[in-house]
N, C-alpha and C positions, 0 to 999 in steps of 0.2 A: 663597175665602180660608179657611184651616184656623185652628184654636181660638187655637193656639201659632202665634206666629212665630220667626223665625229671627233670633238677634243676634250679631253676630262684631264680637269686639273688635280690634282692631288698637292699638298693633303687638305687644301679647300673643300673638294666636291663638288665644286663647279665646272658646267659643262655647257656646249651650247656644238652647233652645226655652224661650219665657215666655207667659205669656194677654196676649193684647191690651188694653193697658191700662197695662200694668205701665211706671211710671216707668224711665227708661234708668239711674240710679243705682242701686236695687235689684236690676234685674237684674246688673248688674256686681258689686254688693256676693255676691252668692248665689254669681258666678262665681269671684267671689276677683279681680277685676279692681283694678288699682293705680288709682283712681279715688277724688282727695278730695274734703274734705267736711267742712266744722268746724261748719255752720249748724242741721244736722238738718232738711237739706231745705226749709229754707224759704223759699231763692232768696235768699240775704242777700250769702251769702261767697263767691259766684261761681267755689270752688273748682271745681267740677265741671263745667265747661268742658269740653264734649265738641263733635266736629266728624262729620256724616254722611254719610256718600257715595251718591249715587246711580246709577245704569245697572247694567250687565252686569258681574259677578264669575265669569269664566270658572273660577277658581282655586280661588272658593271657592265654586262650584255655585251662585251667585245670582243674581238681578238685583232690584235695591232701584227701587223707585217713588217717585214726587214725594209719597204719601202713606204714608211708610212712620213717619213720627212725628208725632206732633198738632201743629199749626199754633203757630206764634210766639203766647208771650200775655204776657197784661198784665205780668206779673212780672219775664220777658224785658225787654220795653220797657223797662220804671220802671230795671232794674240796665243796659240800654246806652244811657240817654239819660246817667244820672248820671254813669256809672264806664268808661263803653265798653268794645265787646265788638269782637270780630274777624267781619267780616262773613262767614258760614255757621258760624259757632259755632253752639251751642245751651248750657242749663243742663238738664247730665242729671238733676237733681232734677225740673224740668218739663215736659221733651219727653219723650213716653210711648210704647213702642214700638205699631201699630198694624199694622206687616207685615214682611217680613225685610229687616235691616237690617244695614249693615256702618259701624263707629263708631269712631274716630280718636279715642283720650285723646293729647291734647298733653301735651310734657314738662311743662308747669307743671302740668298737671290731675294728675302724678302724687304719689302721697306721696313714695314713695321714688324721687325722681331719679336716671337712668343717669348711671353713671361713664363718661366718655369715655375710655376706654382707649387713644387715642393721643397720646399723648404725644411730646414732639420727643426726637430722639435727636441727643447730644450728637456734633455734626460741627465738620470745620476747614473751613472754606469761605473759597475767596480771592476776598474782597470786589474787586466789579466790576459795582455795579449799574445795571440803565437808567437811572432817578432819581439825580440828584445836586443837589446846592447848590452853586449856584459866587456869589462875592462880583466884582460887577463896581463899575466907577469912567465914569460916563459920560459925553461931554463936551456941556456945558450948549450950548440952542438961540443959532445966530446969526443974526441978517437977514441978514448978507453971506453965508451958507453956508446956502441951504435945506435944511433936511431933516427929517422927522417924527421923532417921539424913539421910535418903535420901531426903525428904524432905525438911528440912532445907537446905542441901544441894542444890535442887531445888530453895529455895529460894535466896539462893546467887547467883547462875546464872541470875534469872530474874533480882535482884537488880543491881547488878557490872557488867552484860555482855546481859544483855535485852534480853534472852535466856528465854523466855514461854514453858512451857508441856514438860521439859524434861524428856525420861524416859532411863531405865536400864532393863537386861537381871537378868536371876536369877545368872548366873555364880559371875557378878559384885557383884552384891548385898550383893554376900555370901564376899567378901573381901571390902565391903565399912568401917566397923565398925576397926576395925583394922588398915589399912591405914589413916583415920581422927584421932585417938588418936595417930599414929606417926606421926604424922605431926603437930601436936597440931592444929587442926580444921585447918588445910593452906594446899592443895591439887593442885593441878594441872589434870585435867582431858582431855582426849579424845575427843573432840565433832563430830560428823557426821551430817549432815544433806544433803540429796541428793537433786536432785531437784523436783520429786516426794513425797519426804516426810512429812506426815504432822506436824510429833514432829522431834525434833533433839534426839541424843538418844549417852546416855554414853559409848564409846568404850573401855575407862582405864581409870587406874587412878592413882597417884601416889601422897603419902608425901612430904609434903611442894613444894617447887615451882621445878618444872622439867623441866629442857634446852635436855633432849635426844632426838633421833632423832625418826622423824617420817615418812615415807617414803611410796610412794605406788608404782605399779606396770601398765605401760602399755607395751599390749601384743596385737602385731598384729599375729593373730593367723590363719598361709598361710596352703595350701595344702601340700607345700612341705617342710615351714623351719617356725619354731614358734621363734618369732623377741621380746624380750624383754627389756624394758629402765626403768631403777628403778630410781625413781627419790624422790628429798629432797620435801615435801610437804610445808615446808613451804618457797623457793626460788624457787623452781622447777629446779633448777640443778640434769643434768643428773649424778648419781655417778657411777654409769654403764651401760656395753649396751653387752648382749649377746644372746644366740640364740643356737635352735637344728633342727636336722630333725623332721619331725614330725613323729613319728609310725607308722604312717595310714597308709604309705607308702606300707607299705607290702601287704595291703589287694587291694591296688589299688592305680597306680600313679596317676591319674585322679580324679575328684568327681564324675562323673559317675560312674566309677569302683567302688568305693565305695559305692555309693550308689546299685549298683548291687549286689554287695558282702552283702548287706543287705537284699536285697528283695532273694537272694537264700540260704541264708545261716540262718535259725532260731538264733538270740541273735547274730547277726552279729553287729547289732547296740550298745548294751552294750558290748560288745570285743572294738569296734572302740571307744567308750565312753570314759571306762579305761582306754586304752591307753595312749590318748590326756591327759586325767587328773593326770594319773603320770607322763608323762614328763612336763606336769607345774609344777607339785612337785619339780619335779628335778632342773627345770630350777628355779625356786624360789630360790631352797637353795644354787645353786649353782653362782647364780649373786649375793648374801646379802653376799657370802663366799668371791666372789673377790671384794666387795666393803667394806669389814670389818666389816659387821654389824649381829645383829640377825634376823633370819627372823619372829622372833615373833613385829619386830618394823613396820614389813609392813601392813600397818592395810585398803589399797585401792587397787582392782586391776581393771583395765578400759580393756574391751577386743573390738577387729574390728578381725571380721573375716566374709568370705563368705556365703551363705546360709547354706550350706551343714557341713561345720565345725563350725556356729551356730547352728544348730542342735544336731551335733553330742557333741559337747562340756556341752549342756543342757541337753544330756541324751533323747532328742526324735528324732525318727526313723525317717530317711531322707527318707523313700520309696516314700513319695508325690512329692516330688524334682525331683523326674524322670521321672516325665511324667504330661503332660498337665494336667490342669494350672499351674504347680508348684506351689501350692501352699503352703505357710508358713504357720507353726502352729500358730507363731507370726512374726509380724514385727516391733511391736513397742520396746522401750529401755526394759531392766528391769535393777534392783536395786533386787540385792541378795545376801543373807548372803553365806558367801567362802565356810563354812563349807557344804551350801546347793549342792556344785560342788566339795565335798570332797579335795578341797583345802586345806589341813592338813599344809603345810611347808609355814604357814603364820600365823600372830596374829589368838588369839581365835574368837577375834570379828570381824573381818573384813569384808570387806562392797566389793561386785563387782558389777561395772555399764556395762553392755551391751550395745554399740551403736543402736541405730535401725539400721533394714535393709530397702532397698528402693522398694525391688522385689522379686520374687520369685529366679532368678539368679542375681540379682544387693544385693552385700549385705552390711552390718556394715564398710566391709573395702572401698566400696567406698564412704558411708558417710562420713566417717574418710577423703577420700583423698579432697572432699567438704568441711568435715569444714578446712581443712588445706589449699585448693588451693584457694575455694570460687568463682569459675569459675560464679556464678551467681551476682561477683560485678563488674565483667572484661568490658571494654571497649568494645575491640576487640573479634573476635571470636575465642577462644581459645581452645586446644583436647587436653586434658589430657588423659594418656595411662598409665594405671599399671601394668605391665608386667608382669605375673608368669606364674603357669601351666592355672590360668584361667585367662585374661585380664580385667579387669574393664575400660570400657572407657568412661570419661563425654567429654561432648561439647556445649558451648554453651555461652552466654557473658549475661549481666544486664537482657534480656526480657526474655531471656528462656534455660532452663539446659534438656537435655538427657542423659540418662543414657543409655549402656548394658553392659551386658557380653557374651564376645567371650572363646571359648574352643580353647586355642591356644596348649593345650597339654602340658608336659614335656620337647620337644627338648631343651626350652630356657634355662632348667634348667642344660641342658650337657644329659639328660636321652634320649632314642632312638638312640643312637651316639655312632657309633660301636668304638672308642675308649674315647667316651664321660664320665664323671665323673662331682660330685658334686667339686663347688669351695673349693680347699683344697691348700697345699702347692706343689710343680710340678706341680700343672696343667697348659697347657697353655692358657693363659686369653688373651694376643693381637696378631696377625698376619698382617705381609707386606710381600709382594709377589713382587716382583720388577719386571715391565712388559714387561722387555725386556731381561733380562736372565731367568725368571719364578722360581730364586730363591726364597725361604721364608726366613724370619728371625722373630722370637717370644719372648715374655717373657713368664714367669712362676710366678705364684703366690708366693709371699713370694719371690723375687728377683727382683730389679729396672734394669737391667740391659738389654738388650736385645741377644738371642742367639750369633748374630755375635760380641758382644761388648768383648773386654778382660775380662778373671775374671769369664766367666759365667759360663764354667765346675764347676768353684772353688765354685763360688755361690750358683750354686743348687746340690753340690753335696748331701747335706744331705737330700737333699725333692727327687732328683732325678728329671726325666721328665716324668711323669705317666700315661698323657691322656690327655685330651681339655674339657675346663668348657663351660657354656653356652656361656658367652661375646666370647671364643676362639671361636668356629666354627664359630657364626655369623662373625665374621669380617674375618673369614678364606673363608667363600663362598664368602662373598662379594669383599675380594682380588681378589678369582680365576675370578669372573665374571667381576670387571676390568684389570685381566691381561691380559684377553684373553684365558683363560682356560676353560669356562663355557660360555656357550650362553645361549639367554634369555630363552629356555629352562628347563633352566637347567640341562642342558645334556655337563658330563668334555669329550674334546676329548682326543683322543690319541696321544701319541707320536710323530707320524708322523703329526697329524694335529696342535701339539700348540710346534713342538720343542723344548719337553723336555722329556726326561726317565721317569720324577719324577710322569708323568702321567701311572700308570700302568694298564696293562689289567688285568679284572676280569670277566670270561666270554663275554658276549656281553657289558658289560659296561667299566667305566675305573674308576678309582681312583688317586686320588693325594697324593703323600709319603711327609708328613708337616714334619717328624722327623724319621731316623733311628737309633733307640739305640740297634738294636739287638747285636752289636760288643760287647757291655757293661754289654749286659745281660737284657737290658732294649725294651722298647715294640718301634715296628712301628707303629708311629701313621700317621693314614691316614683321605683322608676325602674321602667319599666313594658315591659312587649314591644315595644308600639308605641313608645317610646323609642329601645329598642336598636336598632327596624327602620330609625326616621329617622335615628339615629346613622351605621347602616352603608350607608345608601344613600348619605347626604352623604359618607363617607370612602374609598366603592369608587368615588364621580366622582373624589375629588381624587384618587388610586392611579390608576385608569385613565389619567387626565390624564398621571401620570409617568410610564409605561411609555408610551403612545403615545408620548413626546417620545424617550426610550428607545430604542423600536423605531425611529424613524426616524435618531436618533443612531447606532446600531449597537454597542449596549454595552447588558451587562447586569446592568452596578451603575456606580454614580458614587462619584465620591471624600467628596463632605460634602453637607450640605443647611442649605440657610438660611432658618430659617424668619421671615417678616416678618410685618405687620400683627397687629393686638390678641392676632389667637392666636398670636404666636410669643415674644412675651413671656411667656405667662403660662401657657402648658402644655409641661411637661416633656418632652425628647427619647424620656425611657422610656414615658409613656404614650401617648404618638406614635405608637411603633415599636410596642408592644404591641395597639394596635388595627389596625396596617396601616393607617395614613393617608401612612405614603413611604413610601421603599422601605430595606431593610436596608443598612447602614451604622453605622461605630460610633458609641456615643451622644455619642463628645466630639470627634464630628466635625458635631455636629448643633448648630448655632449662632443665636442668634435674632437679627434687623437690625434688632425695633420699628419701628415704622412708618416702611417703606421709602420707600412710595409719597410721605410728607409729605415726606421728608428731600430727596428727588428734587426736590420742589416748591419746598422752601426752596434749595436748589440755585439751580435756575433762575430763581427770587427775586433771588438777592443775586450771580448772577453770569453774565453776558448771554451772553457766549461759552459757558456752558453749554447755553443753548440751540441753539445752530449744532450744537455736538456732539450732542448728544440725535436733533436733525433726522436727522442724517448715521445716524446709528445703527441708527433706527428700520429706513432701508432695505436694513440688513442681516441685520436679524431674520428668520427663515423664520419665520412661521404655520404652525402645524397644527391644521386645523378638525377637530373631537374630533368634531362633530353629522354629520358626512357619512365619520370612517371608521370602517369595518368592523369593524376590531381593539377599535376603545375598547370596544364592546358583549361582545366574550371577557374583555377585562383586569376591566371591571366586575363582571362574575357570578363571577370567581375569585376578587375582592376583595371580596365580602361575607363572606366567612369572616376567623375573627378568630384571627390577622392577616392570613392569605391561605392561601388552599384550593389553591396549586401550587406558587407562589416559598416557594423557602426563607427565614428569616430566622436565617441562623448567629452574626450578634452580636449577636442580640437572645437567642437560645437562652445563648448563652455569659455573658448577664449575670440573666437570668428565664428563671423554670421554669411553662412553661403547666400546668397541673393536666391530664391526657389524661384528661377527661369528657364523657359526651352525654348529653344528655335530651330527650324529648320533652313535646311539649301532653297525650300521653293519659297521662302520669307515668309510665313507664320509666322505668329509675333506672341511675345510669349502668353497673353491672356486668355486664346483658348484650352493651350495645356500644358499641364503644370507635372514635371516629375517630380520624385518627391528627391529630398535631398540625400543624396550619398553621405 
């Protein structure tokens, strides 16, 4: 065992080497890690609630041992006997690191809480859900006419509500008798009927006629953030809309990683299972707490998620996922009981519908963004882009829909980005770079204001200026590369070559200073080489991804692009186009749908024939597996230049003027050579 061990923070991605010994809160504090703390370590405030992971980190070059933090101690005990702890937490003020370790800050552990950036988008949706309330009248038991009163009660459905073969659970059953004599035979029951089902079946029930609410649950269920909209089932009004990290997170920012961390680690896959399925707990009960309700009234939950967190969310092993054919256990819808997904923090009865998936890597949530965008009714040739740690891209108008999925990695999400961070409050979210002094000016989340605006110290004094979120860095390279900071390269010069300090050397490379808080106490956030490098590797997968779907389409531009999820809300069509993350197209043909995938989900929520459709759909989508063809690896290496080293972009030229500069690491300065402009 070496001096230093090894600590990786998750879902940061910050890591550094500490002596053995060293409390797991100091070293995060040294890292700049979002990890609180009100007590001054003395195990009091149980802020620092940290979680540790064990086995093989293919991803992140580690494997963590059963002794890689000092043993539970007294102090542990005394704060989870009293106050309860989550079993495999730890208190990062007491657990000491002792070997290389990889360490999960849950959201509550953090100061500054992620914004869940998905938000529901305002739709018309024609209400038609499985779940209904019907008001029946039943007729009281006779000894001359034997009959049990669920039956009779059967028979009031067929007469008054043309409801055939209803049936009921034993749990119902055992409180039918009881609830019909308070009601005096007038009840109010639950109906479900899916769209696979062939009886409809009792989910409650209740004394005389019942007006309470009934309410279900869609959950886009992402790599990196689980996006939740609890909506009224009988208007389909959103009455909440929130969101967490997801767990997984630790064992892997990626689904590959995860899916690695299963194939080497025995019951890697039920660890990653649980996870996911307590924080829907969590997130259940904590969206029914800020919309005022119980969460025993949410009796629907509709899930879209990708292959690999379809899987893992149904409890089977993603190991096939990772290697040719990919193939799925299933791909079609299901229809299951919550409790069968140990979803505890919802009604007893409650019903979940799975979306189908389209592919082996094409999964439920780009179904979801189809039945929401419906790219197979469009006129025009239309690319839809989902933007996360994995891309979902369709393309295609009335004759014909393509599907893939691109591995665009983390960057987008602020992860890989040496001063990078989840969207929280200080982060910064927009940058301008002014192309002739090469000053910046920025916002921060949680303040409308911008850096150089009056008021802004004032504004964010309480979030502080803490790092750059995803939307931040994208529009920060794409600055630097129209101010003349960065050539198509992507390679920042120095000093002397872009006339400005703010360009600093760091060994043979250089860096650009976006913010110095050190006077304050606060961090130098910078945008660094290795930035722009994770930048452009994430934005030549998404660009390959469109041209492959492209090349198979047989066109070589499309009419408009629509961009969805977190990032299509909140970054600009110009600095889009300007890094070469689509393809050329004009900018007010570039449209954002906010979070596609949910709206799909609230769809097939609130309207059951939605589902039929979606089904039907799904098996007209062409896949195109990006990991097995030949072409994506050309379109990639041409789209790491910024915006692209071959495709023209002519209305992107016709509205920005790339600065024609290059520089090198050994400081060339851009007047002996000139590339020509991507």
């Amino acid at each position: 065992m070496t001096e230093d061990a090894l600590v990786i923070f998750t879902p940061s991605g910050k890591r550094g080497r500490f002596p053995l010994g060293m409390p797991v809160l100091t070293a995060a504090r040294q890292l700049g890690v979002d990890l609180d703390s009100v007590c001054g370590g003395r195990g009091i405030c149980s802020k620092c609630q940290i979680t540790p992971s064990y086995g093989d980190f293919p991803k992140h070059g580690v494997t963590v041992a059963d002794g890689a933090l000092t043993e539970w101690n007294a102090v542990e005990e005394r704060y989870k006997s009293k106050r309860g702890m989550l079993d495999g937490r730890r208190l990062g003020c007491q657990a000491k690191v002792m070997g290389d370790v990889v360490i999960d800050v849950p959201p509550e552990s953090q100061v500054h809480k992620q914004v869940i950036r998905k938000s529901a988008t305002q739709r018309d949706i024609v209400m038609d859900p499985a779940t209904r309330l019907l008001y029946v009248e039943v007729a009281e038991p006779d000894m001359h006419e034997p009959t049990g009163d669920f039956e009779r009660l059967a028979i009031a459905l067929r007469d008054q509500w043309q409801v055939e073969d209803v049936t009921a659970d034993l749990a119902l059953m055992r409180r039918l008798q009881p609830v019909l004599r308070k009601g005096e035979w007038k009840v109010t029951v639950a109906l479900h009927k899916g769209n696979h089902d062939a009886t409809p079946r009792i989910l409650d029930l209740w004394p005389g006629f019942h007006e309470g609410g009934l309410y279900g649950l869609a959950i886009d269920l992402g790599s990196t953030t689980i996006a939740a909209h609890l909506c009224d089932l009988k208007d389909g009004a959103v009455l909440a809309s929130s969101g967490l990290m997801n767990p997984q997170i630790r064992f892997g920012e990626d689904l590959m990683s995860r899916v690695s961390y299963a194939m080497m680690n025995p019951g890697g896959d039920v660890e990653m299972t649980r996870a996911v399925r307590e924080a829907i707990n969590a997130l259940a009960a904590s969206i029914a707490a800020e919309a005022g309700i119980e969460t025993t009234a949410i009796y629907e939950v509709v899930f879209v998620c990708n292959p690999v967190m379809h899987h893992l969310l149904l409890g089977i092993d993603p190991v096939e996922l990772g290697q040719a054919p990919f193939a799925l256990a299933t791909s079609g819808s299901l229809s299951l009981d919550a409790r069968d997904l140990d979803l505890t923090n919802l009604n007893r009865a409650a019903r979940v519908y799975v979306l189908p998936c389209i592919a082996g890597h094409v999964g439920a949530d780009a179904a979801a963004v189809a039945l929401s965008e419906e790219p197979g009714k469009s006129k025009d040739m239309v690319l839809i882009v989902d933007v996360g740690t994995n891309a979902e891209i369709l393309l295609g108008n009335e004759t014909r829909v393509l599907a893939c999925s691109s591995p665009t990695g983390p960057a987008f999400e602020g992860a890989q980005i040496s001063s990078g961070q989840r969207a929280a409050p200080g982060a910064i979210e927009r940058v301008e770079i002014d192309p002739v002094t090469k000053e910046p000016r920025f916002r921060v989340i949680g303040s409308d204001l911008w850096s150089d605006d009056p008021g802004f110290a004032e504004a964010t004094k309480q979030s502080g200026i803490t790092g750059i979120c995803g939307s931040g860095i994208i529009e920060a390279v794409a600055e630097l590369r129209m101010a003349g900071l960065l050539d198509p390269g992507g390679l920042i010069g120095g000093p002397d070559q872009t006339g400005t300090p703010r360009c600093v050397p760091e060994g043979r490379t250089h860096s650009y200073l976006l913010h110095d808080g050190s006077a304050e106490g606060g961090p130098r956030i910078m945008v660094t080489q290795g930035d722009i490098r994770a930048i452009q590797l994430a934005k030549s997968a998404l660009y390959a991804g469109a041209r492959l779907l492209m090349d198979e389409m047989g066109v070589d531009k499309v009419d408009r692009v629509t961009l969805a999820g977190a990032f299509g809300a909140h970054i600009s069509p110009k600095h889009a186009m300007v890094l070469g993350m689509i393809p050329d197209v004009p900018l007010d043909r570039v449209t954002s749908a906010g979070n596609a995938a949910g709206t799909g989900a609230r769809i097939a929520l609130c309207n059951v024939a939605a589902r039929d459709q979606i089904e039907a759909t799904v098996h007209h989508i062409h896949k195109v597996e990006t990991a097995i063809e030949p072409k994506f690896q050309e379109h990639f290496v041409n789209a790491n230049a910024i915006p692209h080293a071959t495709d023209p972009f002519p209305e992107l030229n016709a509205v920005v003027t790339l600065p024609d500069v290059s520089f090198n690491a050994g400081g060339a300065g851009s007047e002996g050579r000139r590339r020509r402009r991507g």
